[in-house]
N, C-alpha and C positions, 0 to 999 in steps of 0.2 A: 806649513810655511811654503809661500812661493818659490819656486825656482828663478834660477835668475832671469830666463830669456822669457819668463811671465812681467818683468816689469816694464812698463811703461818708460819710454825717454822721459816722459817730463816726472816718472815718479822717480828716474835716479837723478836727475838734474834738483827737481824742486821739491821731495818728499822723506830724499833714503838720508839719515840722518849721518853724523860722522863718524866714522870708526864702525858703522855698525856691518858686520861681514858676514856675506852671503855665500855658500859653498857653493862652487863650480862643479857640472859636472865635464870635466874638459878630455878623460882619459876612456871614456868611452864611444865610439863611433856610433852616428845614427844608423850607418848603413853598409855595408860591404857588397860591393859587387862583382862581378866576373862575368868574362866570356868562354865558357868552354871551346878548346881548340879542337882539334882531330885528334881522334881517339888512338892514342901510342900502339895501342897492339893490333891494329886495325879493327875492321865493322865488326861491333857485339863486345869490343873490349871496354873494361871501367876504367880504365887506366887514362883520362884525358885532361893536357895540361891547359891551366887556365889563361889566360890572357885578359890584355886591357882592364886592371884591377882597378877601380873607382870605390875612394870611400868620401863618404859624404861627415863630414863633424856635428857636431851635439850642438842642437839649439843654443846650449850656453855659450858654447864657443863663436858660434857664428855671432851671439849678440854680445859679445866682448871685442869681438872684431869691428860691429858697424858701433858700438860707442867708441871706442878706446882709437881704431886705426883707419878710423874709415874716408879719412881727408878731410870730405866735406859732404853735411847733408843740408840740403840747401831748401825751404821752405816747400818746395813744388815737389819735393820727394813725401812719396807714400808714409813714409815713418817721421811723420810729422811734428813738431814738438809746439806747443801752444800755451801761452802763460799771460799772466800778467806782469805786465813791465814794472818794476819796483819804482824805475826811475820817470817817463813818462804814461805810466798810469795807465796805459793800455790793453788790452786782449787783443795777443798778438801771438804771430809765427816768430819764429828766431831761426837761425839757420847755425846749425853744429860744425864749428871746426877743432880737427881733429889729429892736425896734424900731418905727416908721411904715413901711408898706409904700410902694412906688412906682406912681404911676397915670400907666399906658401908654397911656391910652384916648383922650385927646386925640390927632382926627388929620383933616385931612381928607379927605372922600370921594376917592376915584377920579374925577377929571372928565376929558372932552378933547371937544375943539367940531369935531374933525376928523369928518364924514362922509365921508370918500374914501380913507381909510387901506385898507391890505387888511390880512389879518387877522394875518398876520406882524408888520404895523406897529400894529397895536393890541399885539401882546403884547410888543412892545419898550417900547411906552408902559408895558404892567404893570409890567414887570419894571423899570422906570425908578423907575415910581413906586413900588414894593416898597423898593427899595436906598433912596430918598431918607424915606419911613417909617425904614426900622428904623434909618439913618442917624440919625433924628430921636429915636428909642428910646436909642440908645446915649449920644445929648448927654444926656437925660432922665437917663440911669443915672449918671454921670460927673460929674454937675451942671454940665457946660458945664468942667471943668477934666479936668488931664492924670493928676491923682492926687487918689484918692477915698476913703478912711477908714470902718470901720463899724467900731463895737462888736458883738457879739452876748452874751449871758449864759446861760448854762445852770443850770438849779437840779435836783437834785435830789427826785427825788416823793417819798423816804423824808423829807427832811426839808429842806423850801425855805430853811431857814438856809443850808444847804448853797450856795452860790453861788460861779461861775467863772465870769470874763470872759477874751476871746477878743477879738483885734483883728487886721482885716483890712483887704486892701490891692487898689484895685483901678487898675491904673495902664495907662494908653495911651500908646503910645510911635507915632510918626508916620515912617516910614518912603518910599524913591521909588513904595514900589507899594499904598500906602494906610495904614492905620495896623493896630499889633500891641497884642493886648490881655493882661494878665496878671490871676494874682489869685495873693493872698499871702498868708500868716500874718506879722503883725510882732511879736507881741506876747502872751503869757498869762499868767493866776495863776489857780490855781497851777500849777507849770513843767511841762513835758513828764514830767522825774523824778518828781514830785511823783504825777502820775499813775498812774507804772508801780511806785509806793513796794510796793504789795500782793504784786504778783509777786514786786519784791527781796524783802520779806520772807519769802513762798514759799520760796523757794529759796537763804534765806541760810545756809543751812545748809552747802549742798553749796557757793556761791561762798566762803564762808570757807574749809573743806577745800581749796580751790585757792588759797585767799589772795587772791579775784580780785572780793572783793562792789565794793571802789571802782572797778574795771575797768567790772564792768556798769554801773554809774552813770554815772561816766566817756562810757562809750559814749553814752551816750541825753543826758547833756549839752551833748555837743561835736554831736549830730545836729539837737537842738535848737538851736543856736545857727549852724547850717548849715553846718558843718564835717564833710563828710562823708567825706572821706582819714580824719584824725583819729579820728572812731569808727569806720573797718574797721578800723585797728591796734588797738582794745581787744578788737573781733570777735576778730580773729586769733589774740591772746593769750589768752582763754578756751580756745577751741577745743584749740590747743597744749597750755595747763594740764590739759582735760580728757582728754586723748590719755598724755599722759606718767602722770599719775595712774592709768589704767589701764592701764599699761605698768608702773608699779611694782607694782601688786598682781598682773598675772603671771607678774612676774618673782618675787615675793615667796612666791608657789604653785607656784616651777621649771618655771611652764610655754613662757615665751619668755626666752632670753636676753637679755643687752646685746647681742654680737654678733650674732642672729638680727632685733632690734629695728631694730637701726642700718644692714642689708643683707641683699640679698634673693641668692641662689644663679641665675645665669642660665649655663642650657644656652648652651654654643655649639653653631655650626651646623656639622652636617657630624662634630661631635666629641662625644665621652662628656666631656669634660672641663666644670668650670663654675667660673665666674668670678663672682667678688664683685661689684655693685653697690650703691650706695647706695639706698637704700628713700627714694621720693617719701612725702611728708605720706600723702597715701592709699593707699599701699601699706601704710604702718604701720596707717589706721583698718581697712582690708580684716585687717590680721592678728592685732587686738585685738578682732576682730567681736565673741567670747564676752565683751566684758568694758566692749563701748561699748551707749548706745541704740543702738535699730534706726535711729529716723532719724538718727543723726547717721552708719551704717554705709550705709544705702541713699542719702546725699547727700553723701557722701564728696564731692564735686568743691566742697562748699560751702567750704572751707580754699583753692579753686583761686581761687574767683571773686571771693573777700574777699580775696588775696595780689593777683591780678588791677586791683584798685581802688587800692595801694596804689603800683603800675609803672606802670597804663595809663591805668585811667580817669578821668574830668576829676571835680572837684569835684559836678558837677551832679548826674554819673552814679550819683558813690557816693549821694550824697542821696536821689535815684530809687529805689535799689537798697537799701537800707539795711533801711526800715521789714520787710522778707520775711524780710532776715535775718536781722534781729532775732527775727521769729517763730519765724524756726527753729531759732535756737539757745535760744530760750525753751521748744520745744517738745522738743528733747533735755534742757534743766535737767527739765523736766515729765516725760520718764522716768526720767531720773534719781535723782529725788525720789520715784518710784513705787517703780524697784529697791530704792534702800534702806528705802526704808516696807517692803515685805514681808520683805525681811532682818532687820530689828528685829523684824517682826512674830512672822517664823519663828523669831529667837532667843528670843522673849519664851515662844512657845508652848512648844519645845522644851524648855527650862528647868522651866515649870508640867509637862510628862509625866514630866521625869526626876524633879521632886517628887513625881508621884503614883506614881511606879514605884517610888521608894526607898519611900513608906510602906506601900506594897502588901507587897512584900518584910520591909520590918521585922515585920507583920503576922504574917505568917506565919513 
């Protein structure tokens, strides 16, 4: 599972689905620093107190801070958020606002009145006073409670009419060996679907031919609403649709039977004799290769891992595991849509030669 400061803005804005929570890690420092001062017992003594104590915070922290408090990130910044506009249809920057930021800078110095510490006990003092800092950061961020709330909005740079609001969740839970920290999406408009509307209409073409365009919907509503058992069964049932569909059109060309489809010929051992088995899901994508996407031929096991969520894995896991899959089965509809684009294409052309070829002919 990714950490948090591994995600992507546009995958918590347009991918991380609701309710679903990521652990912070917020109570560990990335880094402790110091200046050794003048050494108390004078030249050759261990005994030296540190100064100028710099701690740096944990990747999660710091990307809790530029989503949640960070004002505004404005398209020309490095951390760039890029989408397709729900409302004008575009592939576009958006610029993140975010609100009042948060001021961490209240703090005081590093002090200790011990001259006789040795130096090991001076850096137990840092690392005391580090923990009881960011300790003091984290009340700061949480505002002194256990559940903490942000709005963020994102607009559009094609057209700031354009506006989405995003609600986040940032919650501390108190445990025997300290406290655990989360952060969460509760809340958007327009919806997760709402989002992905462009794609579905991409590809409504080929989900109708399967009958399956409210399936893909279906899926990415039930992920959004954090039911992630729920959309691998719409997964699974695409997949299926798009398997048999190419199963009817080879069958349709006499190039694989029903019974060839439905069972595979295994040699015994030791014998020339063979025996029928039942063909697994992937045995059948491996034998429609000439007639599936390549990636849905070269990720054949993806039918295993999505059957796999539906027997094994916990609610969490499909959650976790979802947003990938979704790409990739987005990314076979996307060849999909390619093969039959040049199909059309080639019938369209073919058609204009056979008209230039009969007037050629009548011609002469």
């Amino acid at each position: 599972m990714k950490s948090f400061h591994e995600y992507s803005l546009e995958e918590i804005f347009f991918e991380l689905g609701i309710y679903n929570e990521i652990e912070l890690d917020l109570a560990t420092p990335k880094e402790v620093s110091y200046t050794i001062g003048a050494d108390v017992g004078g030249p050759g003594s261990s005994r030296s107190v540190p100064t100028d104590v710099k701690i740096r915070k944990s990747d999660d922290f710091n990307r809790v801070l530029s989503v949640l408090f960070n004002g505004k990130i404005e398209s020309k910044d490095k951390d760039k958020v890029y989408h397709l506009c729900p409302t004008c249809g575009i592939q576009n920057s958006f610029v993140v606002e975010s609100g009042t930021g948060l001021d961490l800078s209240s703090y005081e110095p590093f002090k200790t009145n011990s001259s006789t510490a040795t130096r090991d006990e001076y850096r137990e003092m840092v690392n005391s006073y580090a923990k009881n800092r960011l300790e003091k950061m984290i009340e700061t961020l949480f505002a002194g409670k256990s559940l903490r709330y942000r709005s963020v909005t994102i607009k559009c740079t094609y057209n700031e009419e354009h506006r989405f609001d995003f609600y986040f969740l940032l919650k501390r839970e108190t445990c025997e060996d300290g406290s655990k920290f989360y952060f969460a999406k509760v809340g958007q408009y327009p919806s997760f679907a709402d989002f992905k509307v462009i794609e579905t209409i991409k590809y409504r073409s080929i989900l109708k031919s399967l009958n399956f365009e409210s399936e893909y919907k279906r899926a990415q509503g039930l992920y959004s609403a954090g039911i992630g058992i729920g959309a691998f069964v719409y997964l699974r049932r695409i997949l299926e649709a798009l398997v048999l569909q190419a199963f009817e059109k080879a069958q349709t060309e006499n190039v694989i039977s029903q019974d060839e489809y439905e069972y595979d010929e295994i040699k015994e051992a030791h014998s020339d004799e063979k025996r029928k088995k039942r063909r697994t899901f992937e045995s059948k994508i491996r034998l429609l290769k000439d007639y599936l996407p390549k990636m849905l031929v070269d990720n054949a096991y993806t039918y295993g891992i999505i059957s796999k969520g539906l027997h094994e894995l916990t609610e969490d896991e499909c959650i976790t595991y979802f947003p990938a899959l979704l790409k990739g089965i987005e990314l076979i509809l996307e060849q999909m849509h390619h093969i039959r684009e040049k199909e059309r294409l080639e019938n369209e052309v073919q058609k204009e030669m056979n008209k230039i070829k009969t007037a050629m002919n009548t011609k002469t």
